[in-house]
Biopython code that builds the backbone (N, CA, C, O; Angstrom):
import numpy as np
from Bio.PDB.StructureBuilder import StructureBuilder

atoms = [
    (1, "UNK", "N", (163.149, -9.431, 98.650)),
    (1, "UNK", "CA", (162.406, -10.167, 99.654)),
    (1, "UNK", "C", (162.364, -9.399, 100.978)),
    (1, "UNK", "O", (161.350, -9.421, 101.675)),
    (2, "UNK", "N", (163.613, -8.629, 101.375)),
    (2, "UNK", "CA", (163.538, -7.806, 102.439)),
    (2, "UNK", "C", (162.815, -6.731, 102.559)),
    (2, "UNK", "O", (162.318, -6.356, 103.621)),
    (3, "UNK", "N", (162.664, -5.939, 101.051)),
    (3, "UNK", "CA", (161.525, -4.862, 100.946)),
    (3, "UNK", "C", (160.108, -5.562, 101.334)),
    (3, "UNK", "O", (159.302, -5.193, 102.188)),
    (4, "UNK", "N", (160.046, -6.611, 100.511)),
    (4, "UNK", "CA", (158.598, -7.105, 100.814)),
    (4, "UNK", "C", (158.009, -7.494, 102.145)),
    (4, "UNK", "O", (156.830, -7.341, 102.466)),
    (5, "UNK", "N", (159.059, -8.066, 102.951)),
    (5, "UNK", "CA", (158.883, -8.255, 104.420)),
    (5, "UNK", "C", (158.742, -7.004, 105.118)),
    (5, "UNK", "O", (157.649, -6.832, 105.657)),
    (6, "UNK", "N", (159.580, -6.116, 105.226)),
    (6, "UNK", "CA", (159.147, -4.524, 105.975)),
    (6, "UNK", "C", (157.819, -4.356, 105.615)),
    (6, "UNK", "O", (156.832, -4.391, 106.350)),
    (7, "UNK", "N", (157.886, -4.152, 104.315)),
    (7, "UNK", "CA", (156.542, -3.125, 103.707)),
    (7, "UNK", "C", (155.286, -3.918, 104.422)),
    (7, "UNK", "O", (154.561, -3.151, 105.055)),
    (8, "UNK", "N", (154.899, -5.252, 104.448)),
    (8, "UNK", "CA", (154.164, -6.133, 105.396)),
    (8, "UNK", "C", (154.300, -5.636, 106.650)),
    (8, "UNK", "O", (153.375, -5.057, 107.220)),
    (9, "UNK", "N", (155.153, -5.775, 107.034)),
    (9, "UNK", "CA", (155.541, -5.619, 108.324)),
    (9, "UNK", "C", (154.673, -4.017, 109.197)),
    (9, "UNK", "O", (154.053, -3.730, 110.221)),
    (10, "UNK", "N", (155.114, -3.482, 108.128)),
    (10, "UNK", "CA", (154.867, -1.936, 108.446)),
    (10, "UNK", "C", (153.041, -1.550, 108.106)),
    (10, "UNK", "O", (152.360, -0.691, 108.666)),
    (11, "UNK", "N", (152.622, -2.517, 107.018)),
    (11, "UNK", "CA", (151.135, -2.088, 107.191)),
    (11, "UNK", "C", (150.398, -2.894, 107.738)),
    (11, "UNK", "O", (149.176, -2.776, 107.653)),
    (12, "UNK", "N", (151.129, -4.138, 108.588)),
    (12, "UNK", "CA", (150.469, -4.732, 109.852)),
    (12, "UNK", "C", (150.338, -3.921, 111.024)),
    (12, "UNK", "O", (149.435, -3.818, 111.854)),
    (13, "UNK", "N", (151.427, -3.381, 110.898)),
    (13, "UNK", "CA", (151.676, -2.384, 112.516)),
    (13, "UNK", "C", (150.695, -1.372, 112.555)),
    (13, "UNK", "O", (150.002, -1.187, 113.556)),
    (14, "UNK", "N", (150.568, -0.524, 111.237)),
    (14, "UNK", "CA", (149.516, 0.511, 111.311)),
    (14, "UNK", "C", (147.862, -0.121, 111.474)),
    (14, "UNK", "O", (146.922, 0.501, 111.970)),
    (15, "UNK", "N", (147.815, -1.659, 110.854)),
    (15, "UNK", "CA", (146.877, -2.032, 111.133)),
    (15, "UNK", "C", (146.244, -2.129, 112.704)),
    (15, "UNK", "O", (145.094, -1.950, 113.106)),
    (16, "UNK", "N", (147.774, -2.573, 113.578)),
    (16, "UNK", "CA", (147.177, -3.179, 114.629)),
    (16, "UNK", "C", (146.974, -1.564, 115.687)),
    (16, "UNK", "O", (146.472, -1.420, 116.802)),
    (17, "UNK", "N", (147.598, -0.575, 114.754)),
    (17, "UNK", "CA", (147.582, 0.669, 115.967)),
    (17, "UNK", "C", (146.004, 1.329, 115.807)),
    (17, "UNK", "O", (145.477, 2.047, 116.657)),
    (18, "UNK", "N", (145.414, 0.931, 114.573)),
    (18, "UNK", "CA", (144.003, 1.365, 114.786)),
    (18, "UNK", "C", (143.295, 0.753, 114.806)),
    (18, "UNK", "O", (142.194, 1.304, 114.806)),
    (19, "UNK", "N", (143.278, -0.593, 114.834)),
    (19, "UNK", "CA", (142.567, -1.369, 115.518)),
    (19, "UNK", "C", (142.519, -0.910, 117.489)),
    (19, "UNK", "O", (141.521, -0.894, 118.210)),
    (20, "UNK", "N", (144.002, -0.590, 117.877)),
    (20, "UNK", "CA", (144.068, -0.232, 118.975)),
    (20, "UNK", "C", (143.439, 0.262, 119.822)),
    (20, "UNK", "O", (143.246, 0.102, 121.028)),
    (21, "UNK", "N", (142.889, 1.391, 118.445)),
    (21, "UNK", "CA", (142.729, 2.707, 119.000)),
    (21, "UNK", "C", (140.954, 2.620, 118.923)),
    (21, "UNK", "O", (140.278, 3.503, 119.451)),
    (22, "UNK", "N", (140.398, 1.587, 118.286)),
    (22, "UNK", "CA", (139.119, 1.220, 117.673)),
    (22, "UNK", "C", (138.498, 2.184, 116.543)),
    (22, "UNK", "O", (137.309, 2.502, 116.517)),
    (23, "UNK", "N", (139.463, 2.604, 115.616)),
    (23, "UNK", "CA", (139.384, 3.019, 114.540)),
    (23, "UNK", "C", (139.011, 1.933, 112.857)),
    (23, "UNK", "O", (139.588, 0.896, 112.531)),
    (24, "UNK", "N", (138.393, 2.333, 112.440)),
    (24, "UNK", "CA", (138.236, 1.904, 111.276)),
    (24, "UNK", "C", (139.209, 1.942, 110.141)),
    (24, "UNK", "O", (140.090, 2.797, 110.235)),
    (25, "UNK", "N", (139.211, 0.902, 108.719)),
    (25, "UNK", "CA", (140.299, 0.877, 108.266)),
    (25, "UNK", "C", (141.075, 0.078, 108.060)),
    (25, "UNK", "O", (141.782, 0.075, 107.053)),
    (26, "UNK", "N", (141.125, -0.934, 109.135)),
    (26, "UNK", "CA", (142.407, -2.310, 109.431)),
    (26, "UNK", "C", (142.365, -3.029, 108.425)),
    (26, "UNK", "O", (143.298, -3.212, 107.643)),
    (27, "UNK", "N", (140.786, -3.708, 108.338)),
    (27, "UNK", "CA", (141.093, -5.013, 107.401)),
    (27, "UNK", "C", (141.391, -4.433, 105.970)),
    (27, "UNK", "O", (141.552, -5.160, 104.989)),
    (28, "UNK", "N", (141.440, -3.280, 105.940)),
    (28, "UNK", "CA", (142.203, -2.759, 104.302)),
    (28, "UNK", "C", (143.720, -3.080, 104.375)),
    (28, "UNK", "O", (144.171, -3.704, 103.414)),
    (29, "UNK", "N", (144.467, -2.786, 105.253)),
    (29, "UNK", "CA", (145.787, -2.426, 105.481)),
    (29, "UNK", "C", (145.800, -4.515, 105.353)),
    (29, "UNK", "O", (146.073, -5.208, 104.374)),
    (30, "UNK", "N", (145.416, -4.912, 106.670)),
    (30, "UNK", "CA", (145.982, -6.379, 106.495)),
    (30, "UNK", "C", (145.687, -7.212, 105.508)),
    (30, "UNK", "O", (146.134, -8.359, 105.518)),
    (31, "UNK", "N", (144.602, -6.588, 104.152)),
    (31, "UNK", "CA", (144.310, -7.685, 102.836)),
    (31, "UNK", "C", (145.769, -6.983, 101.902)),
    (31, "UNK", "O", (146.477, -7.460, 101.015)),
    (32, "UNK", "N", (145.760, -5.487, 102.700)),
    (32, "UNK", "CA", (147.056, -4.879, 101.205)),
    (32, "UNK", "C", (148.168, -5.585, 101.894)),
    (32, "UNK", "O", (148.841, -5.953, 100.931)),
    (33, "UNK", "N", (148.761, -5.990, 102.925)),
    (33, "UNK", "CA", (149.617, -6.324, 103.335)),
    (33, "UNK", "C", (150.034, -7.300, 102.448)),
    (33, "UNK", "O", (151.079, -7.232, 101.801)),
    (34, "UNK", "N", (148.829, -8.668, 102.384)),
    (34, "UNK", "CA", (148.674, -10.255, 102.108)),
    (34, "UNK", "C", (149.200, -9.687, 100.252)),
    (34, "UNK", "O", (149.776, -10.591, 99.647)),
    (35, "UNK", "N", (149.073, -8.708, 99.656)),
    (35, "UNK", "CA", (148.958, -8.775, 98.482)),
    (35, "UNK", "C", (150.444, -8.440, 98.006)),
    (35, "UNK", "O", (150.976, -8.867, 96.981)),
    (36, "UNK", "N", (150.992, -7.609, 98.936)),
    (36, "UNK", "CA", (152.494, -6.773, 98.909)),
    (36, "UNK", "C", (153.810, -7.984, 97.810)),
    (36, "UNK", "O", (154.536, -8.914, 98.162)),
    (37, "UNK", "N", (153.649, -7.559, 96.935)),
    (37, "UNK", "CA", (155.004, -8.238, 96.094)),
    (37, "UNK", "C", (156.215, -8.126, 96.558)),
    (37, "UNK", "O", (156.597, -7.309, 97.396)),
    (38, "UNK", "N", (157.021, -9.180, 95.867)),
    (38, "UNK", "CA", (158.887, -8.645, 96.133)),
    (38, "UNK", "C", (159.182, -7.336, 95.218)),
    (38, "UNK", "O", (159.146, -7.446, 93.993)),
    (39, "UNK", "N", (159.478, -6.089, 95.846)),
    (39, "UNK", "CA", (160.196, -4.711, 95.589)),
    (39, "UNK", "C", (158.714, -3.818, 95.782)),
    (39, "UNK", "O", (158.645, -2.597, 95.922)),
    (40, "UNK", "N", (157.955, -4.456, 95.759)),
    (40, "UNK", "CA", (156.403, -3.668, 95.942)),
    (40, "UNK", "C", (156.043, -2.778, 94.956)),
    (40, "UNK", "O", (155.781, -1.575, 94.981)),
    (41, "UNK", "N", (156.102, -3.989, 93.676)),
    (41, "UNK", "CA", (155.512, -2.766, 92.401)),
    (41, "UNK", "C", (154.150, -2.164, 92.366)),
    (41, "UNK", "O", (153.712, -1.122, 91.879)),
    (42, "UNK", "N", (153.552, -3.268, 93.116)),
    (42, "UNK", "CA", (152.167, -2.549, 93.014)),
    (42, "UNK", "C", (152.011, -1.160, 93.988)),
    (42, "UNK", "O", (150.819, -0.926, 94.188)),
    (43, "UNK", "N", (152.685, -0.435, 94.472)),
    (43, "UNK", "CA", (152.886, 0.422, 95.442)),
    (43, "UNK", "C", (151.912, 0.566, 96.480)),
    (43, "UNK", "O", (151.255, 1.547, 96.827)),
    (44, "UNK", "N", (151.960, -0.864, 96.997)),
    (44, "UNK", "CA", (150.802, -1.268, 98.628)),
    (44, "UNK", "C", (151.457, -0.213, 99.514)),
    (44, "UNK", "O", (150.672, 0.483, 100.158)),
    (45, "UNK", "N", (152.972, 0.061, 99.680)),
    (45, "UNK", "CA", (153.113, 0.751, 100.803)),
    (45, "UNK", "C", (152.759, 2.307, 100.673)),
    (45, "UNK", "O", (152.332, 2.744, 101.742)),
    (46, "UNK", "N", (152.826, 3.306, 99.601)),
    (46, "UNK", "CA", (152.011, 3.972, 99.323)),
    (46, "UNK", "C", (150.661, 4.194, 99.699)),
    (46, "UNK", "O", (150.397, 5.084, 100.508)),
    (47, "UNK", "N", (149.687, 3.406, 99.148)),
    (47, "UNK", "CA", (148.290, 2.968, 99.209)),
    (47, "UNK", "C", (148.198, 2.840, 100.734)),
    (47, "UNK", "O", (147.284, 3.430, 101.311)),
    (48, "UNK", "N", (148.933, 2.234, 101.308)),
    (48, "UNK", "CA", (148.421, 2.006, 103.170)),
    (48, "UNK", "C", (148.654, 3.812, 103.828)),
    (48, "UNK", "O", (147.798, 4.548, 104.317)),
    (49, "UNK", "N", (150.484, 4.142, 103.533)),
    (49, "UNK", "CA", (150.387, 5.185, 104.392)),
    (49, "UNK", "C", (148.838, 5.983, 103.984)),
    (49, "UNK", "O", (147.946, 6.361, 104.743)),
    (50, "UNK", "N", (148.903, 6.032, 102.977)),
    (50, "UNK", "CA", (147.645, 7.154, 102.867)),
    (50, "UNK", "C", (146.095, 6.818, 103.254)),
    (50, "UNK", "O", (145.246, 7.657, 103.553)),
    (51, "UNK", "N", (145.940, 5.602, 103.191)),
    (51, "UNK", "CA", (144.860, 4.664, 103.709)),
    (51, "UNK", "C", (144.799, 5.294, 105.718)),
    (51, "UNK", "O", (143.890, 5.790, 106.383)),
    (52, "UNK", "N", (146.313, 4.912, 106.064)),
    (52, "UNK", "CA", (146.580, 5.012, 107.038)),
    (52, "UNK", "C", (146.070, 6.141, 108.010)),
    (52, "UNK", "O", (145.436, 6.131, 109.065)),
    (53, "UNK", "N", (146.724, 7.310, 107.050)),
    (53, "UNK", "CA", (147.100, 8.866, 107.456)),
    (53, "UNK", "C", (145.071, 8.922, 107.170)),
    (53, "UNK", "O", (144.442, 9.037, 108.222)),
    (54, "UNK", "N", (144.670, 8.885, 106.556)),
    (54, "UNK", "CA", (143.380, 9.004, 106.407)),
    (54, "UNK", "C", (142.095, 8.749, 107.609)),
    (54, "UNK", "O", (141.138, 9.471, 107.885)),
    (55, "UNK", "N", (142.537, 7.359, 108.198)),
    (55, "UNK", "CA", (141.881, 7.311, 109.169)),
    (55, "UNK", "C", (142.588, 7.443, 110.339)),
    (55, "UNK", "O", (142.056, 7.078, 111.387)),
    (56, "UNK", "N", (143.559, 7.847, 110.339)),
    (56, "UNK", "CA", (144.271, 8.368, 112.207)),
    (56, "UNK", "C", (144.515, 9.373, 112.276)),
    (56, "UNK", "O", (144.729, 9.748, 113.429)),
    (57, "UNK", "N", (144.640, 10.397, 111.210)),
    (57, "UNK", "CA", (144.438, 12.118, 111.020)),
    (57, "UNK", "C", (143.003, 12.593, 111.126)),
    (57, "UNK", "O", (141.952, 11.969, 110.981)),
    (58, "UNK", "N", (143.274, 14.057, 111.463)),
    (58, "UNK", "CA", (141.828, 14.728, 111.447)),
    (58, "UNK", "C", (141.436, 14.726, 110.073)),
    (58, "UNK", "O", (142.271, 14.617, 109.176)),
    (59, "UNK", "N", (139.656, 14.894, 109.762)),
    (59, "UNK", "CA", (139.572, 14.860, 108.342)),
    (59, "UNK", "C", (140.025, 16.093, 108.168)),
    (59, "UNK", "O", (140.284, 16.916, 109.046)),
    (60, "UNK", "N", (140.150, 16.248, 106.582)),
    (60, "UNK", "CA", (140.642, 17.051, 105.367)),
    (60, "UNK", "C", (142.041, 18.176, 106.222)),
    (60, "UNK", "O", (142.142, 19.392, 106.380)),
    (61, "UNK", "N", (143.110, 16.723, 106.681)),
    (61, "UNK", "CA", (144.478, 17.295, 107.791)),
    (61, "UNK", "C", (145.443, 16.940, 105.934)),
    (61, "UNK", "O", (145.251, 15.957, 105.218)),
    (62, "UNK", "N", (146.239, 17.912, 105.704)),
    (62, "UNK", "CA", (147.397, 17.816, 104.821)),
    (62, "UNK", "C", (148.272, 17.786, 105.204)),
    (62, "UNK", "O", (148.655, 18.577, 106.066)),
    (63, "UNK", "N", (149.098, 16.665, 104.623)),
    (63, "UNK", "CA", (150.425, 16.077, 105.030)),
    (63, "UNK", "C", (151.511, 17.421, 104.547)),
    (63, "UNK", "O", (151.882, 17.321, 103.377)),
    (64, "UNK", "N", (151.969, 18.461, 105.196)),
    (64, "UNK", "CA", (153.107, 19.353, 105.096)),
    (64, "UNK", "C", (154.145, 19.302, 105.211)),
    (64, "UNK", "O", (154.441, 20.094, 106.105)),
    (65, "UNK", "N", (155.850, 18.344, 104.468)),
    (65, "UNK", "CA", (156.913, 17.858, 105.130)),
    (65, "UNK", "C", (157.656, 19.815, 104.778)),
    (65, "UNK", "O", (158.628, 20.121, 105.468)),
    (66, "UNK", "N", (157.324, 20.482, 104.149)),
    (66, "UNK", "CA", (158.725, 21.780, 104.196)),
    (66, "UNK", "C", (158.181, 22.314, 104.414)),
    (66, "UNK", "O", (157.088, 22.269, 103.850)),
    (67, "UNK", "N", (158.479, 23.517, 105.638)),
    (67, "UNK", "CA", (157.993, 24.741, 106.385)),
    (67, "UNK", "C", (156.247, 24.435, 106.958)),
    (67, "UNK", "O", (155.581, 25.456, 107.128)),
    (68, "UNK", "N", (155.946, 23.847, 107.079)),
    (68, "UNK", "CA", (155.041, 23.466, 107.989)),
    (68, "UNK", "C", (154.847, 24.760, 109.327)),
    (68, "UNK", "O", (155.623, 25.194, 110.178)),
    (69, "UNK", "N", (153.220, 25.099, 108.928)),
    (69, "UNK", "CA", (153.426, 26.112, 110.058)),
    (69, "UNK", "C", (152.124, 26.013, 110.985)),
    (69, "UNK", "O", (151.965, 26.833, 111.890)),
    (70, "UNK", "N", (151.083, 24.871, 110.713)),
    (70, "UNK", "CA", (150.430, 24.223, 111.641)),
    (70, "UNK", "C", (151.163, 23.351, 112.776)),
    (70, "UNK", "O", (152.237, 22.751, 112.744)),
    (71, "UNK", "N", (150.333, 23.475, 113.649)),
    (71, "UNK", "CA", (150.535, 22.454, 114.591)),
    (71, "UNK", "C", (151.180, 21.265, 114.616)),
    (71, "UNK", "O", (152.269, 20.913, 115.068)),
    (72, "UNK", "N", (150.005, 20.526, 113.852)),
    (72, "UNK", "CA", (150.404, 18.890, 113.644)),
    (72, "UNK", "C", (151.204, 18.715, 112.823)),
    (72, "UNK", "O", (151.812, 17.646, 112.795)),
    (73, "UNK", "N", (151.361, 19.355, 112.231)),
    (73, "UNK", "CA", (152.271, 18.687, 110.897)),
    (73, "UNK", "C", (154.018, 19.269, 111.955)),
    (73, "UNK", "O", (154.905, 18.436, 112.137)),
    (74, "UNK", "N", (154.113, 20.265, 112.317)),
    (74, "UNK", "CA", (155.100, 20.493, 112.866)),
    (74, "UNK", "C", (155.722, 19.914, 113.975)),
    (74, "UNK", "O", (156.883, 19.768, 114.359)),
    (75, "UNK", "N", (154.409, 19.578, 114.445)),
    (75, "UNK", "CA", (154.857, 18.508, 115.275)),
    (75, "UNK", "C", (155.296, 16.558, 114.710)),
    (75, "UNK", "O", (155.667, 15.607, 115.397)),
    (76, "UNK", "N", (155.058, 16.657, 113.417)),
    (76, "UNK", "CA", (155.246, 15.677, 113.121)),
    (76, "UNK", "C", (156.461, 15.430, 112.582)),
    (76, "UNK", "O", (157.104, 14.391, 112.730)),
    (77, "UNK", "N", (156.858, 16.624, 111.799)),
    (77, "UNK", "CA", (158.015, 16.950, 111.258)),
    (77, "UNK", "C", (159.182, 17.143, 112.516)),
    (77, "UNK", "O", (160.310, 16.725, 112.257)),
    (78, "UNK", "N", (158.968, 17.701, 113.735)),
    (78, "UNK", "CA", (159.659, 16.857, 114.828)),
    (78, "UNK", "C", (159.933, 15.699, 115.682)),
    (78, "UNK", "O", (160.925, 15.318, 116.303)),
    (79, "UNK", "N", (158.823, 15.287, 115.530)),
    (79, "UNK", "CA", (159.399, 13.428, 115.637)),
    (79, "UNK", "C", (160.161, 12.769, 114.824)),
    (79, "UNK", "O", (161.230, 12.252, 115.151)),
    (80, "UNK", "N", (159.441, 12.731, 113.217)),
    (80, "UNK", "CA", (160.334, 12.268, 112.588)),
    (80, "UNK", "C", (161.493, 12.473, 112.605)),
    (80, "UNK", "O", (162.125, 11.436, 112.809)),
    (81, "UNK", "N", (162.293, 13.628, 112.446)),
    (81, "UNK", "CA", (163.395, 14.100, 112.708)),
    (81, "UNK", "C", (164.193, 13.431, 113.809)),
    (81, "UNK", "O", (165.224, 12.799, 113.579)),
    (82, "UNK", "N", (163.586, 13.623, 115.212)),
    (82, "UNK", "CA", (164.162, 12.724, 116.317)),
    (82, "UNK", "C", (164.281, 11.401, 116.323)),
    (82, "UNK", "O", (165.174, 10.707, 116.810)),
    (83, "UNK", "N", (163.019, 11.006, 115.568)),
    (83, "UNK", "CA", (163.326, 9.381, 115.232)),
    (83, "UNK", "C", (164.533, 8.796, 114.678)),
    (83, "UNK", "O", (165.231, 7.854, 115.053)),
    (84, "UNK", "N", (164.634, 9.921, 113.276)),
    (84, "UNK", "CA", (165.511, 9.495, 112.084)),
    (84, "UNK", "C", (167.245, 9.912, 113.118)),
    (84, "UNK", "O", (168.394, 9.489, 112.983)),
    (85, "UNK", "N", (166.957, 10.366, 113.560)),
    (85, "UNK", "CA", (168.267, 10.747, 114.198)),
    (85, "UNK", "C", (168.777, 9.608, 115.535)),
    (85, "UNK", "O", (169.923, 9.334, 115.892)),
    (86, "UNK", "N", (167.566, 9.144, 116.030)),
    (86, "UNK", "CA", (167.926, 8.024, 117.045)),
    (86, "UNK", "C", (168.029, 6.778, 116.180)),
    (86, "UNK", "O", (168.463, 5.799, 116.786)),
    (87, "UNK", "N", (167.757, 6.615, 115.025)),
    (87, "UNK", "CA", (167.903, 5.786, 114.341)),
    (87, "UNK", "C", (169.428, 5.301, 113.892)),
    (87, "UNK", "O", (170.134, 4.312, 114.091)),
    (88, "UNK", "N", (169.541, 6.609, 113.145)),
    (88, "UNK", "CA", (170.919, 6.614, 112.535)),
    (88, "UNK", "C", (171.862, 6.610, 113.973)),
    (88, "UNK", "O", (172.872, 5.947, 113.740)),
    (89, "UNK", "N", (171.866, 7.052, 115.173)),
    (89, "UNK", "CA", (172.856, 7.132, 116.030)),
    (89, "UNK", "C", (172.834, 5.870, 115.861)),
    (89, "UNK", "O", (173.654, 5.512, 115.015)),
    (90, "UNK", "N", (172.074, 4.822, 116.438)),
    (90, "UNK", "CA", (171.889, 3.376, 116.782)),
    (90, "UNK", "C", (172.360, 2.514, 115.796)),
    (90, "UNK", "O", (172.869, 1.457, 116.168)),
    (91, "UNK", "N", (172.270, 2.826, 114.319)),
    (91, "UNK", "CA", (172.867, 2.213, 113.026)),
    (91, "UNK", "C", (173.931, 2.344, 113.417)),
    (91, "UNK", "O", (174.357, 1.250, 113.786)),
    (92, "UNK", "N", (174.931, 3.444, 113.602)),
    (92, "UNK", "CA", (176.549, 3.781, 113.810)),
    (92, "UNK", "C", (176.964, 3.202, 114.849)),
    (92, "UNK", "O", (177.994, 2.530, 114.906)),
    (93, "UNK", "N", (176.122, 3.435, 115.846)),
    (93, "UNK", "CA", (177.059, 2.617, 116.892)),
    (93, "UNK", "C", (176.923, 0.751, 116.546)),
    (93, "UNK", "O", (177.632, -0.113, 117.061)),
    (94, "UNK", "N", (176.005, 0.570, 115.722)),
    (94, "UNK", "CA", (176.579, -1.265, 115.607)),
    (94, "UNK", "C", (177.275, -1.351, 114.278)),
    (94, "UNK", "O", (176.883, -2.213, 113.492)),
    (95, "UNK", "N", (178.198, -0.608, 113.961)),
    (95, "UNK", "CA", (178.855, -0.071, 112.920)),
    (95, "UNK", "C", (178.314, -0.627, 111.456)),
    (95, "UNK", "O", (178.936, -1.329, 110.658)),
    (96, "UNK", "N", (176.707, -0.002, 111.322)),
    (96, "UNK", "CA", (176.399, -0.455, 109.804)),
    (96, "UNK", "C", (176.213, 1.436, 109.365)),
    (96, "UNK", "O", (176.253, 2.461, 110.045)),
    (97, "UNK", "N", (176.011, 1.156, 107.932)),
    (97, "UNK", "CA", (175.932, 2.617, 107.386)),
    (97, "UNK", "C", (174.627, 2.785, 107.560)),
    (97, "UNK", "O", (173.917, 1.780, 107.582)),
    (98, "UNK", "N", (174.004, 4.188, 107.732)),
    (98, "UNK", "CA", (172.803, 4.386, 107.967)),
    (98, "UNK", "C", (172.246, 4.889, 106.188)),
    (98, "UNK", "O", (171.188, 5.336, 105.744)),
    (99, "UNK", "N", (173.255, 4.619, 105.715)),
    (99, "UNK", "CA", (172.731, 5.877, 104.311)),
    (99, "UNK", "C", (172.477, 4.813, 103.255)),
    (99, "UNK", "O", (172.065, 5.210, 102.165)),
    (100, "UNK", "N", (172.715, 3.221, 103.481)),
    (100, "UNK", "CA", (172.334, 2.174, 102.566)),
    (100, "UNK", "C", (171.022, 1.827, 103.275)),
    (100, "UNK", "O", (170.758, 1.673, 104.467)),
    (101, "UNK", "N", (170.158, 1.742, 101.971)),
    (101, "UNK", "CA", (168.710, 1.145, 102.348)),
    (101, "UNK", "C", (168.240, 0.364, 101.520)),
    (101, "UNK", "O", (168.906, 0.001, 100.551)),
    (102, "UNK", "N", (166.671, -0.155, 101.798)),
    (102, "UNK", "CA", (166.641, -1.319, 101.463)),
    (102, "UNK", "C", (165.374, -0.775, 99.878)),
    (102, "UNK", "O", (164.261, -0.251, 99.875)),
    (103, "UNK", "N", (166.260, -1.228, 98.808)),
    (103, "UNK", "CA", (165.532, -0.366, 98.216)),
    (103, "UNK", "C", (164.809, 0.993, 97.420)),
    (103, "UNK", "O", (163.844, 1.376, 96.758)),
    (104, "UNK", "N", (166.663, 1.548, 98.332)),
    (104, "UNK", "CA", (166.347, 3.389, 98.665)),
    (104, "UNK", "C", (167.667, 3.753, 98.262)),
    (104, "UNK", "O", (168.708, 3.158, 98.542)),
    (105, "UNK", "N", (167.499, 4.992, 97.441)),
    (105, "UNK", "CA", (169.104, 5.824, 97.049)),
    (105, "UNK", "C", (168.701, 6.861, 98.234)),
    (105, "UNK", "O", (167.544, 7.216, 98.454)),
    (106, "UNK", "N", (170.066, 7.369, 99.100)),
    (106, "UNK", "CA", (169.960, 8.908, 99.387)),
    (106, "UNK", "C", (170.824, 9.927, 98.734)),
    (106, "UNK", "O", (170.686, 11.119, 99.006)),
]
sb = StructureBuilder()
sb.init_structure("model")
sb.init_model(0)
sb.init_chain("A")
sb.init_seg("    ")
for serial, (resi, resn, name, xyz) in enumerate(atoms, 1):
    if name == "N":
        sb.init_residue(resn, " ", resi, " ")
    sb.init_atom(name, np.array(xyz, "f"), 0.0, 1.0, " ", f" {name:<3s}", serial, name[0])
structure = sb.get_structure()
């Protein structure tokens, strides 16, 4: 039930950031949202990022996560990184484990 709530959660947010931005796209993300099962077999959260990445990337932009030696992607591969790292600090200091997820082996 907790997977299913994020995964909602998360392709509302991308919904509402391109709507934001007056991008096209949304009402896909908020009907896949409405459809999202408990553990998300139908793999909606899949289907959105790429829905997602599709209309808020440049066209025909490839997603590069190892050695990335464009721009964007390198720059993306440094946020994430900083994210995942302000993340996990913030998990530790309210003393939960950062390495149990919802859903997720690491």
């Amino acid at each position: 039930m907790a997977r299913q709530r994020l995964v909602q959660a998360r392709l509302r947010g991308e919904a509402a950031v391109l709507r934001s931005l007056g991008m096209k796209g949304t009402l896909f993300l908020e009907r896949l949202a409405n459809k999202v099962q408990p553990g998300d077999s139908d793999r909606c959260e899949g289907q959105g990022a790429r829905h997602y990445c599709k209309h808020l990337l440049l066209e025909g932009f490839q997603r590069s996560k190892q050695s990335a030696t464009d721009q964007l992607n390198a720059r993306l591969n440094f946020g994430y990184a900083m994210l995942r790292s302000l993340i996990a600090r913030n998990l530790a200091c309210a003393g939960l484990n950062g390495c149990l997820g919802i859903g997720r082996c690491n």
